[in-house]
PARO-413832 format. One line per 8 residues: their letters; for each residue x, z, y of N, C-alpha, C. Coordinates in Angstrom, 1 decimal. Layout:
REM residues N
A> X Z Y X Z Y X Z Y | ...
***
This chain:
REM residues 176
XXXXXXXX> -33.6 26.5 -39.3 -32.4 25.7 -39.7 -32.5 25.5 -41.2 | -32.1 24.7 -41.6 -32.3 24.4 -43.0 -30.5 24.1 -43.9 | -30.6 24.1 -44.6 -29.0 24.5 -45.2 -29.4 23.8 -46.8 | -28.4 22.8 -47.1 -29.0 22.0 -48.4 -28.1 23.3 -49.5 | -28.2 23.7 -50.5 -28.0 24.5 -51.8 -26.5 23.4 -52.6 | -26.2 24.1 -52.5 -24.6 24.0 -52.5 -24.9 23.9 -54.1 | -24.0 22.6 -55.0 -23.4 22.2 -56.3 -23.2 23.5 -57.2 | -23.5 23.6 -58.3 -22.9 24.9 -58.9 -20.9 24.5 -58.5
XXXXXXXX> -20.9 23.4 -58.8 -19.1 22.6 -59.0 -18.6 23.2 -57.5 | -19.5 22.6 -56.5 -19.0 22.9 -55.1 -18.8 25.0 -54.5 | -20.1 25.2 -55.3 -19.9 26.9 -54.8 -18.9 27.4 -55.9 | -18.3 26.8 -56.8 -17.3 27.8 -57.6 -16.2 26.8 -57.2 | -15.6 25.7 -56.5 -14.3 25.2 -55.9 -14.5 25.9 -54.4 | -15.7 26.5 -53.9 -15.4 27.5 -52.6 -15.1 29.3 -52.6 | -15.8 29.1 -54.1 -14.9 30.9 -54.3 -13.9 30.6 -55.1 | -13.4 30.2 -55.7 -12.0 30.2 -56.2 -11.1 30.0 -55.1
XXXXXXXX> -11.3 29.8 -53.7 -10.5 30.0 -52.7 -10.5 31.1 -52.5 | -9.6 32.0 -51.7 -9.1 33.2 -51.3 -9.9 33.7 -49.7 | -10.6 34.4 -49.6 -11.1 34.0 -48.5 -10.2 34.4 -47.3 | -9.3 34.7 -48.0 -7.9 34.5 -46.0 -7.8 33.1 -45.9 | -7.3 32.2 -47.1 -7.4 31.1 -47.1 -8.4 30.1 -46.0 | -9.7 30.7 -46.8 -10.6 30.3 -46.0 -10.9 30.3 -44.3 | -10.5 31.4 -44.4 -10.7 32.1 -42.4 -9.4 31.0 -41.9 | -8.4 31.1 -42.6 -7.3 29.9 -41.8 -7.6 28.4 -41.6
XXXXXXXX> -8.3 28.1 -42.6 -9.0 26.8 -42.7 -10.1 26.3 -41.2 | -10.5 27.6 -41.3 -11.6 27.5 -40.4 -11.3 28.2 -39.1 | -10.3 28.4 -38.9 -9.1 29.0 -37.3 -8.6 28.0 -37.4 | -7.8 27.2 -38.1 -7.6 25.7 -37.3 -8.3 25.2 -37.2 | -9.6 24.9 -38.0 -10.6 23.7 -37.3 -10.9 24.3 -35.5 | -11.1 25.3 -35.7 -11.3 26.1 -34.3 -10.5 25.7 -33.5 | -9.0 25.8 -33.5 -8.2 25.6 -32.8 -7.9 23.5 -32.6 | -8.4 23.1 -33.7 -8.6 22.0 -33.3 -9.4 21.6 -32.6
XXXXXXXX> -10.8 21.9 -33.1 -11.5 21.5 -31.5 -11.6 21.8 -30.4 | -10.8 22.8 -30.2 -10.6 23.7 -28.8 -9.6 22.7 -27.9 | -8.3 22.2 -28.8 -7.3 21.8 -28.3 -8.1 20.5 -27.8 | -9.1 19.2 -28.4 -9.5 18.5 -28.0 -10.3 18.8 -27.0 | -11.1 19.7 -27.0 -11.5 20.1 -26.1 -11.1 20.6 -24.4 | -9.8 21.3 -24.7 -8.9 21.0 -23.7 -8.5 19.9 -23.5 | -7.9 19.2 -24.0 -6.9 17.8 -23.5 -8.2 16.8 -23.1 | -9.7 16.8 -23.4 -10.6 15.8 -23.0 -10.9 16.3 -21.4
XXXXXXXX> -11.2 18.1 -21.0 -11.3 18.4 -20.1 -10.3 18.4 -18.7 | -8.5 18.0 -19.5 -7.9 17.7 -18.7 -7.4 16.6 -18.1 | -7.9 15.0 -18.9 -8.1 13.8 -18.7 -8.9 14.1 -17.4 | -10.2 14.2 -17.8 -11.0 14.5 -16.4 -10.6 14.5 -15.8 | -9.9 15.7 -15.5 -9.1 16.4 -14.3 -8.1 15.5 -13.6 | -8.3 14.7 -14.0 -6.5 14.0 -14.3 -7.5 13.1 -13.2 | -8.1 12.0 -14.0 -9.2 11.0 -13.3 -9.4 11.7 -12.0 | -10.1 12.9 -11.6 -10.6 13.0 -10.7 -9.5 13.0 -9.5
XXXXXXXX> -8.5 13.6 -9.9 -6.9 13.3 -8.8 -7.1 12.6 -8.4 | -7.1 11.3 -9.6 -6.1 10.0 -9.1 -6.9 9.4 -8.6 | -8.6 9.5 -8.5 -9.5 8.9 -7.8 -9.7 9.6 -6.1 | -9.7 11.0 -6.4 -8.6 11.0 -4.8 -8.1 10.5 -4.0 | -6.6 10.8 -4.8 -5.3 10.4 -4.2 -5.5 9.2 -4.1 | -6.5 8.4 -4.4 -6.1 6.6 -4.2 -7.1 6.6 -3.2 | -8.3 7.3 -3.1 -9.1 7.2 -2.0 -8.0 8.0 -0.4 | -7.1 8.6 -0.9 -6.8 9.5 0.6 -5.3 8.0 0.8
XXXXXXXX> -5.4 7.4 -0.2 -3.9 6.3 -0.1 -4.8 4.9 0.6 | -6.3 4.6 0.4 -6.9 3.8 1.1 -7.2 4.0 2.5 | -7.5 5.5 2.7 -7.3 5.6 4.1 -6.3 5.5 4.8 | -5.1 6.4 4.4 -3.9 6.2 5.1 -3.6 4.6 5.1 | -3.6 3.7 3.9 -3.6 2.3 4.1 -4.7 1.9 5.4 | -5.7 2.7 5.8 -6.6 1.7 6.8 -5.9 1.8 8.3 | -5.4 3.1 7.9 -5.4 3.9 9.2 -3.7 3.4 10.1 | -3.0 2.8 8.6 -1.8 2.6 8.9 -1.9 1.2 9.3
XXXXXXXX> -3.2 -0.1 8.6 -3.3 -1.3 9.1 -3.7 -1.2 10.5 | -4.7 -0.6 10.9 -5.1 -0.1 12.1 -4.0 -0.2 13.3 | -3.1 0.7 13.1 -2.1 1.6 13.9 -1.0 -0.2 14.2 | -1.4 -0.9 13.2 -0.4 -1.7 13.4 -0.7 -2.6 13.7 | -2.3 -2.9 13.8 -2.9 -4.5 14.5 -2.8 -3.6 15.9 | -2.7 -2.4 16.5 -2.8 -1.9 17.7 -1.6 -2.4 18.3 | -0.7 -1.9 18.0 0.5 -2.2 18.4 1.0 -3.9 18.3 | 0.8 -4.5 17.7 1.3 -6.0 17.7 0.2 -6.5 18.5
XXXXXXXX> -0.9 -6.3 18.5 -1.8 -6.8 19.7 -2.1 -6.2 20.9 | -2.1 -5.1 20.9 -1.9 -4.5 21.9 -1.0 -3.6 22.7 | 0.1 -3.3 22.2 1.2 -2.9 22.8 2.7 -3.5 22.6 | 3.1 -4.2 21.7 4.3 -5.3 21.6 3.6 -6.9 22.2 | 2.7 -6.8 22.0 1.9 -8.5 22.7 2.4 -9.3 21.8 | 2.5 -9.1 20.5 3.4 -10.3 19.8 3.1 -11.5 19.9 | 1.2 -12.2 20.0 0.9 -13.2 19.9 1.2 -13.8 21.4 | 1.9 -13.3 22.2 2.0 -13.7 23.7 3.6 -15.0 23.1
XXXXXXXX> 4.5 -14.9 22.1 5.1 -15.9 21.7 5.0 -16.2 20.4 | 4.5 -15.5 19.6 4.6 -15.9 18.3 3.5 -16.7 17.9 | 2.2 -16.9 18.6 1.2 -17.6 18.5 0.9 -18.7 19.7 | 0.7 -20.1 19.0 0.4 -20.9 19.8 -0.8 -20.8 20.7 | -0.6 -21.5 22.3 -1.4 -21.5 23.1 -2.7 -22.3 23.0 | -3.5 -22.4 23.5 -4.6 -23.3 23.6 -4.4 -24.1 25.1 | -5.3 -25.4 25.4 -5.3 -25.7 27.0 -5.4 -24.4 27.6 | -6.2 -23.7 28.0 -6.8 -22.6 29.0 -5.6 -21.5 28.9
XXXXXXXX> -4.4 -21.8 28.1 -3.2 -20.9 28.3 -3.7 -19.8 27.2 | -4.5 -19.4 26.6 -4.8 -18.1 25.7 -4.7 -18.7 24.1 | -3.9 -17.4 23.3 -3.6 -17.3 22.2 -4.7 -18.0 21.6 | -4.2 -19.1 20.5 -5.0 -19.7 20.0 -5.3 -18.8 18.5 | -6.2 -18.2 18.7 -6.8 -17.4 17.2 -6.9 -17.8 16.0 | -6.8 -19.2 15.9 -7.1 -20.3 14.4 -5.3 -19.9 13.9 | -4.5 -20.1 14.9 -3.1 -19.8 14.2 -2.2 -18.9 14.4 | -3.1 -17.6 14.5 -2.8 -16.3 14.8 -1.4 -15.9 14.5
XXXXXXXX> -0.1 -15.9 15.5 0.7 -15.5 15.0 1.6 -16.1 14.0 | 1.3 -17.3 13.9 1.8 -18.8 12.7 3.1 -19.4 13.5 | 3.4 -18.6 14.6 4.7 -19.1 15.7 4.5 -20.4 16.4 | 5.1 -20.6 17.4 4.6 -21.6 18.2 6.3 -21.9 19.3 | 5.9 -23.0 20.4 6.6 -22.8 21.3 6.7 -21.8 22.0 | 8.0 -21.1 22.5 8.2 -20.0 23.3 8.1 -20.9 25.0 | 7.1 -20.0 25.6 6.6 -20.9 27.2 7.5 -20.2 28.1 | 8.0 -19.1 27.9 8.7 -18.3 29.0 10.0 -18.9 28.8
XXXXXXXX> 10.4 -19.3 30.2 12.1 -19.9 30.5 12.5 -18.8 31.3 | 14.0 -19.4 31.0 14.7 -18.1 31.9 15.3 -18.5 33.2 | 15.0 -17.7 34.3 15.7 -17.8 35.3 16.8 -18.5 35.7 | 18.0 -18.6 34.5 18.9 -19.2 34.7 19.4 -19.7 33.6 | 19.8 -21.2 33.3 20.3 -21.6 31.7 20.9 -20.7 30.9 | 20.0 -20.5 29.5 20.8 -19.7 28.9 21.0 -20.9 27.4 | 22.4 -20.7 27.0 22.6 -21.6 26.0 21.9 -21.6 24.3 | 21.3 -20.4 23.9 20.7 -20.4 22.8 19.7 -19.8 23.0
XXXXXXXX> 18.7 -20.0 24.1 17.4 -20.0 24.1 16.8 -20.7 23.1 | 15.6 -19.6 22.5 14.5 -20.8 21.7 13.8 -20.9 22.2 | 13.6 -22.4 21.2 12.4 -23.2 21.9 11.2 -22.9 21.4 | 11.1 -22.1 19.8 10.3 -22.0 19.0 10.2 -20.7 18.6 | 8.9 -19.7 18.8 8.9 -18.7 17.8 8.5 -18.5 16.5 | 9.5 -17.9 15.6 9.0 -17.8 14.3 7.3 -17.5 13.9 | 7.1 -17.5 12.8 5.5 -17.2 12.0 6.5 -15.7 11.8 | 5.2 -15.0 12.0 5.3 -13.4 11.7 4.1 -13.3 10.7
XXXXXXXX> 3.4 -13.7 11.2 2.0 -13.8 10.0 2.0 -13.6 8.3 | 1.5 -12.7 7.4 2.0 -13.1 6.1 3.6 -12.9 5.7 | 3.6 -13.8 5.5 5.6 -13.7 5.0 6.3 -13.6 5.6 | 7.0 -13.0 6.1 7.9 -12.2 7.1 9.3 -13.0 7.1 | 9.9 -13.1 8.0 11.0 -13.9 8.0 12.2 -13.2 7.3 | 12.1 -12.1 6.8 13.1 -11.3 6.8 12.5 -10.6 5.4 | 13.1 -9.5 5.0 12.7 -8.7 4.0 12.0 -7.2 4.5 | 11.1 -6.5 4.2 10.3 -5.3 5.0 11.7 -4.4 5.6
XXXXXXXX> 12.7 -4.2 5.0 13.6 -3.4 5.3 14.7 -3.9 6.4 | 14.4 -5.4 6.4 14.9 -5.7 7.3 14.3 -6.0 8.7 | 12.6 -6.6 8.7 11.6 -6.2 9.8 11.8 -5.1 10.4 | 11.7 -3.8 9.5 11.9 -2.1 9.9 12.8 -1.9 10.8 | 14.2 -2.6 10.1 15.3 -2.4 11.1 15.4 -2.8 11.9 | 15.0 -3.9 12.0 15.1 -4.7 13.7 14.2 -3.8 14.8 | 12.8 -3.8 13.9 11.9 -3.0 15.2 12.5 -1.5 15.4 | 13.0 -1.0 14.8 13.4 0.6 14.9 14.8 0.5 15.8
XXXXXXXX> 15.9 -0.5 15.4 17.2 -0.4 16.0 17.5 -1.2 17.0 | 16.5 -2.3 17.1 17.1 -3.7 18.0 18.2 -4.7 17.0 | 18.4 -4.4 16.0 19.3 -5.5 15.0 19.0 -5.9 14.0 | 19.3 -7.2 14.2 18.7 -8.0 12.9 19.5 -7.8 11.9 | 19.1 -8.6 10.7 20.0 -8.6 9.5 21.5 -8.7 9.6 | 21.5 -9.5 10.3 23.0 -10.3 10.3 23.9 -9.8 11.5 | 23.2 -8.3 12.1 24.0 -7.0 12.9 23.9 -7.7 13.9 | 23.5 -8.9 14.6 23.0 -9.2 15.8 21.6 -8.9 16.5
XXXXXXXX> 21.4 -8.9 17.7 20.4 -8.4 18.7 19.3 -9.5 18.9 | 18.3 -9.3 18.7 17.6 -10.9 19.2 17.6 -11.6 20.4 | 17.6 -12.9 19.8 17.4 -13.5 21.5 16.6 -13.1 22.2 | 16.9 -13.1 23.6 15.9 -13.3 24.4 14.7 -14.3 24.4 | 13.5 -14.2 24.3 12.8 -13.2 25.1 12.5 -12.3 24.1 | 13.0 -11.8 23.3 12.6 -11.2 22.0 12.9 -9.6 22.3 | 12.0 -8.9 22.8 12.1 -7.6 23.3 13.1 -6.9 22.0 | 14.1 -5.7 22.4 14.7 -5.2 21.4 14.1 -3.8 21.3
XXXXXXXX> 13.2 -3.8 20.4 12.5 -2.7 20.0 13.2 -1.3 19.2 | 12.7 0.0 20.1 12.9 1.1 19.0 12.0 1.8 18.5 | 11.2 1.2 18.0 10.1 1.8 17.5 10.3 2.9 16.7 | 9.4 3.8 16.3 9.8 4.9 15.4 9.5 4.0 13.8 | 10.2 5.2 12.8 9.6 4.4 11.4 8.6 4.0 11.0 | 7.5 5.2 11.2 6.2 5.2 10.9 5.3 3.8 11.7 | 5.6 3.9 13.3 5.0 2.7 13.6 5.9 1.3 13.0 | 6.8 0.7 12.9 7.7 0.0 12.5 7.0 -0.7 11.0
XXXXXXXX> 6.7 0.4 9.9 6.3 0.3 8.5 4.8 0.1 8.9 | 3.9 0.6 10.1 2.6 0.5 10.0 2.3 -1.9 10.6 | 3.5 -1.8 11.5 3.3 -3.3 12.2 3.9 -4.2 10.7 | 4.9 -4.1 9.9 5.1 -4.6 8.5 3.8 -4.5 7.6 | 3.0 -3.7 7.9 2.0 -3.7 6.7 0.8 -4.7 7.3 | 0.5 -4.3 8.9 -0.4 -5.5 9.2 0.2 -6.7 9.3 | 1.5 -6.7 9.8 1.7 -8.8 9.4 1.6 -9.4 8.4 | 2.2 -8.4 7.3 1.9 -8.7 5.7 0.4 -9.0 5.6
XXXXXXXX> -0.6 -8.1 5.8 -2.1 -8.3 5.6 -2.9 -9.6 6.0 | -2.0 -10.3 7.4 -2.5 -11.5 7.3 -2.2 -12.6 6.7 | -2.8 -13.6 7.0 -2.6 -14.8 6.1 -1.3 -15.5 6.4 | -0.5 -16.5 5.9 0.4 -16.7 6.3 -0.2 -18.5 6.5 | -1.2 -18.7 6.4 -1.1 -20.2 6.5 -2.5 -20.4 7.1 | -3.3 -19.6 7.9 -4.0 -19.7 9.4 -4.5 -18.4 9.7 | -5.2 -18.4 10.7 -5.7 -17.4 11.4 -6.1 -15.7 10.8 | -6.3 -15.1 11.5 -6.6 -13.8 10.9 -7.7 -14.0 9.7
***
């Protein structure tokens, strides 16, 4: 190791210090790099959380898109009115859920049958809290029940919030 020979000027402005002086001088440098040293080692720490937690928030996000194309396609049948037909009678896929004519009549005139079902696709007719509550309670915003043929759902929360996150996920102006 090599060490350059210290100023006569520099080694007599370093003994004219006190050497308690000194040892304090060089306990905080100590404790300064230590503290950076901490606080750099706990950034890390910090990063590696949050690159977790957003990986375990991507899953639950997949798992909860999932749960919710299940249920709107295959256990609420949503595209059975909310999506227009094709000739051959089957959901036409180009306007997945973009609403369409409602084909089912009722047995006996009813006076505020629709003719048309809403787009669920994308932008929701409603506000998420108000989606939730219809599918969880059977009531809409405006404390009424849906028409018929509009099943009055009690879904639990969790599925409720998982069928709002996949209609949101689609497009609102065509197909899946």
């Amino acid at each position: 190791m090599h060490f350059r020979k210290l100023a006569p000027l520099e080694a007599k402005r370093i003994a004219s210090v006190p050497q308690e002086q000194r040892f304090v001088k060089s306990k905080g440098m100590y404790f300064y790099v230590l503290g950076c040293l901490l606080g750099l080692s706990l950034l890390g720490m910090a990063a590696k959380a949050q690159e977790a937690s957003q990986s375990r928030g991507d899953k639950a996000s997949k798992d909860s898109l999932a749960r919710g194309k299940y249920i709107v396609e295959g256990v609420a049948m949503c595209s059975q009115c909310h999506t227009p037909h094709d000739n051959s009678a089957s959901p036409d896929r180009g306007k997945w859920l973009q609403g369409g004519p409602v084909w089912l009549m009722p047995a006996m005139p009813v006076s505020d049958w629709p003719l048309k079902a809403p787009r669920i696709a994308g932008l929701l007719p409603g506000t998420d809290a108000d989606v939730v509550t219809l599918l969880t309670t059977g009531v809409w915003r405006d404390g009424r029940r849906p028409r018929p043929p509009m099943p009055q759902f009690r879904m639990s929360r969790e599925d409720a919030e998982a069928v709002v996150a996949y209609l949101k996920s689609l497009s609102a102006g065509s197909g899946e």
